[in-house]
NUZARO-805996 format. One record per residue (C-alpha): residue in three letters; residue number from 1; x, y, z. Coordinates in steps of 0.25 Angstrom, whole numbers, plus 5000, padded with zeros to 4 digits. Layout:
BEGIN
SITE  residuo  num    px    py    pz
SITE      ALA  NUM     X     Y     Z
...
//
This chain:
BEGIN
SITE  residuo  num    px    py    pz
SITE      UNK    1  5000  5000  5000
SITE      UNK    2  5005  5014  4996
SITE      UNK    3  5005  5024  5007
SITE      UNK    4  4997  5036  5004
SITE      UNK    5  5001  5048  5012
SITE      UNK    6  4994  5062  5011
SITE      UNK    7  4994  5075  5018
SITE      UNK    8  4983  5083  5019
SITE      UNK    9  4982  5097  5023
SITE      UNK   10  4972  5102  5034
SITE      UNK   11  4966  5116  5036
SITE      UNK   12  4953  5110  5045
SITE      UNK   13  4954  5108  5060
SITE      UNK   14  4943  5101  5059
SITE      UNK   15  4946  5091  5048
SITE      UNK   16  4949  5078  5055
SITE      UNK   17  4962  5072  5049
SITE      UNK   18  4966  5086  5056
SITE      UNK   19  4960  5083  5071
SITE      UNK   20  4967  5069  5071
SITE      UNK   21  4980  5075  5067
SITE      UNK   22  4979  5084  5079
SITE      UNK   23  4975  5074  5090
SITE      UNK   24  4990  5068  5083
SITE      UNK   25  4996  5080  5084
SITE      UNK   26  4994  5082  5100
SITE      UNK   27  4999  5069  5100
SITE      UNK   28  5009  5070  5093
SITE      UNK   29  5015  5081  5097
SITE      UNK   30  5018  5086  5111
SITE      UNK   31  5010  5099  5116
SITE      UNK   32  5023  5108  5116
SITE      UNK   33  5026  5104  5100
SITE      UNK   34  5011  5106  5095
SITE      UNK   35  5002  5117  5093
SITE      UNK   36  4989  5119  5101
SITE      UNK   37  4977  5114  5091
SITE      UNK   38  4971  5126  5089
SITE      UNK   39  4985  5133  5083
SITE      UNK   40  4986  5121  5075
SITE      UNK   41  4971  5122  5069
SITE      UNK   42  4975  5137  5067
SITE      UNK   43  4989  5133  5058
SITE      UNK   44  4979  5126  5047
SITE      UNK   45  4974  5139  5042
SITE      UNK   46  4988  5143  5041
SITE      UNK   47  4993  5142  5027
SITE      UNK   48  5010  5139  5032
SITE      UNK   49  5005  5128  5040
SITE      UNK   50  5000  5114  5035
SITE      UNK   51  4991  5103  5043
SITE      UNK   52  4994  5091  5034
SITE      UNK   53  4986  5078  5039
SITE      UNK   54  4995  5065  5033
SITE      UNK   55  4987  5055  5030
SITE      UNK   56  4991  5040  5025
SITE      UNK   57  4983  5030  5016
SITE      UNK   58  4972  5041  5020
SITE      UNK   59  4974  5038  5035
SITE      UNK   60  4978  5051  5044
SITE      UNK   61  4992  5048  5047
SITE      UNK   62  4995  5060  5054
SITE      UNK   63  4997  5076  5051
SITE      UNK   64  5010  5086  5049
SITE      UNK   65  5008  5102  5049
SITE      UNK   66  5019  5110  5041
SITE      UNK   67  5022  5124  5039
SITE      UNK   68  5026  5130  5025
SITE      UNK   69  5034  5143  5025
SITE      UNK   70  5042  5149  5016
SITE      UNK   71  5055  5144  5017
SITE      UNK   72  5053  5128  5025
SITE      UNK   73  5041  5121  5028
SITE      UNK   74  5041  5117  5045
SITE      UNK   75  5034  5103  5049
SITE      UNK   76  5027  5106  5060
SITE      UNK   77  5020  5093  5067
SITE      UNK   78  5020  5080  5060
SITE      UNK   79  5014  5068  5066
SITE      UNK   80  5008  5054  5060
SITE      UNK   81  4998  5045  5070
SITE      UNK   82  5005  5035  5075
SITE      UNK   83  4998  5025  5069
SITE      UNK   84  5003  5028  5056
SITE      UNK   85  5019  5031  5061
SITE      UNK   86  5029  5022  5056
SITE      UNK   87  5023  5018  5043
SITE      UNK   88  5030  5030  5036
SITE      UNK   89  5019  5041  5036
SITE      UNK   90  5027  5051  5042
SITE      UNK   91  5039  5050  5032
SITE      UNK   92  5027  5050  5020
SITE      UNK   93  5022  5063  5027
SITE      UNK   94  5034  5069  5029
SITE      UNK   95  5040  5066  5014
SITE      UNK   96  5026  5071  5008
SITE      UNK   97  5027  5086  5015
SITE      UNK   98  5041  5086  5013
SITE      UNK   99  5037  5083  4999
SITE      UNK  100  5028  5096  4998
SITE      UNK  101  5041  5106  5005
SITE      UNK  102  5051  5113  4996
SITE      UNK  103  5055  5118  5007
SITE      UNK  104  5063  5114  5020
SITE      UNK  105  5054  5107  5029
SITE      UNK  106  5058  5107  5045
SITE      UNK  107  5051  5103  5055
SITE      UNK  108  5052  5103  5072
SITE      UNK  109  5057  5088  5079
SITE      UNK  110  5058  5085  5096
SITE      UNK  111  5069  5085  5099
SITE      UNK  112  5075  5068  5099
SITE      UNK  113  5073  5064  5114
SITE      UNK  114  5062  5054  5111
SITE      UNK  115  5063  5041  5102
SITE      UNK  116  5050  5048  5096
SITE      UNK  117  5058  5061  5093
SITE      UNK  118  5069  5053  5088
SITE      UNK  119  5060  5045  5078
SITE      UNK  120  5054  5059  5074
SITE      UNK  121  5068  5063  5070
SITE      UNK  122  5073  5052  5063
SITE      UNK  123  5060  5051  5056
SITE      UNK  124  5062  5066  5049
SITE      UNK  125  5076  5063  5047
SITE      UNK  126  5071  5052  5039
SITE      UNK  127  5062  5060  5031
SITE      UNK  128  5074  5070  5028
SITE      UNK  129  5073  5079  5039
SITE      UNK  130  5086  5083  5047
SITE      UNK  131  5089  5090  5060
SITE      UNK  132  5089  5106  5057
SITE      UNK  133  5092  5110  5071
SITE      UNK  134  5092  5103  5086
SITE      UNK  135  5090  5119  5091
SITE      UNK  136  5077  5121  5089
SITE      UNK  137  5065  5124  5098
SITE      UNK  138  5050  5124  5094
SITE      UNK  139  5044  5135  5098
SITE      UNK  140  5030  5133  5108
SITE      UNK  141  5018  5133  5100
SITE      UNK  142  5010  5142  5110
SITE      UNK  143  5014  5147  5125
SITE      UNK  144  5010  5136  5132
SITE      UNK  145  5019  5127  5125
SITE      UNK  146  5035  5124  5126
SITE      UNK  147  5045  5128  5115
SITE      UNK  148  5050  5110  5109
SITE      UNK  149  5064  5109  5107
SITE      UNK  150  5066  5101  5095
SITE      UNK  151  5076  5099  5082
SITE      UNK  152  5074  5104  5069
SITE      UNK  153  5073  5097  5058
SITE      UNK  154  5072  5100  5042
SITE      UNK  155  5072  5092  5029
SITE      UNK  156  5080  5103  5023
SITE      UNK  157  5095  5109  5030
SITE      UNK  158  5092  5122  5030
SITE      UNK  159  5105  5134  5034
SITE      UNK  160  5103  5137  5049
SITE      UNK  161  5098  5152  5045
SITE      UNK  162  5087  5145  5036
SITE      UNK  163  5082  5135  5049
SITE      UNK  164  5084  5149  5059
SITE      UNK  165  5073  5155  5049
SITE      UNK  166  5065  5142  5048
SITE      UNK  167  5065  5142  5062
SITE      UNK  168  5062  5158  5064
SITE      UNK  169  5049  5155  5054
SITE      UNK  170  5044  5143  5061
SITE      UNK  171  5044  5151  5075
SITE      UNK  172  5037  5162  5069
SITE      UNK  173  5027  5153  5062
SITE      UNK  174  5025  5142  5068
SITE      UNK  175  5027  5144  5082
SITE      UNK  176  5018  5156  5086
SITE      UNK  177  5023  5157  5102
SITE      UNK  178  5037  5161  5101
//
């Protein structure tokens, strides 16, 4: 059997593939590395950010939100149900929105002191990802979070004057609270 993979981009809170996707993302992702919902709802109207629900065989694997800017594109949250890890979803998912960028993608990982977070790491590396910097800290995504230390990682090298203004961008766009 051929494995179909498919993103889809949602604009709908509402829609159901969408509500799914966020009970995945709180758990998922701790509270410190997420968005509260109602800031995420507000994003999908945003024209920078993309919602994309991934879907396999037309089964809902899981979700991956990126951001499109001028000069890189940023992979904010990615996350496949657990059912459906191991099997090769992610890498397909990954491979198809890296197939849609021109531009350098990067993207936020915790830092390796779990086998989890070590898994996470060698699975981008895997999918052509390197380490861009293991200074970085996420920024809190409202006051009553805490700033994530966490590496850097990108499927292009960029110069270290290119990464400080990727870096700038994503702290004025992305993370509101600073």
């Amino acid at each position: 059997m051929i494995n179909y993979l498919s993103l889809t981009k949602t604009n709908s809170s509402a829609h159901p593939d969408f509500i799914r996707c966020l009970e995945l993302y709180h758990q998922a992702f701790p509270p410190d590395e997420r968005r509260p919902t109602d800031a995420l709802t507000a994003l999908l109207a945003q024209q920078a950010f993309s919602f994309y629900t991934i879907s396999l065989n037309k089964n809902l694997a899981g979700f991956i939100t990126c951001w499109n800017f001028s000069q890189f594109a940023f992979i904010e949250h990615f996350a496949i149900f657990p059912e459906m890890r191991s099997a090769g979803t992610g890498s397909l998912a990954l491979q198809k929105i890296l197939h849609k960028q021109t531009l350098p993608v990067i993207l936020e990982v915790e830092l390796p002191d779990s086998t989890e977070a070590v898994k996470r790491i060698r699975f981008y590396e895997k999918n052509g990802f390197h380490i861009l910097s293991k200074q970085y800290i996420q920024p809190a995504y409202s006051r009553e979070k805490k700033p994530v230390e966490a590496w850097l990682m990108g499927n292009q090298q960029p110069g270290t004057l290119q990464l400080n203004n990727f870096v700038k961008h994503l702290h004025t766009e992305v993370y509101p609270f600073i």
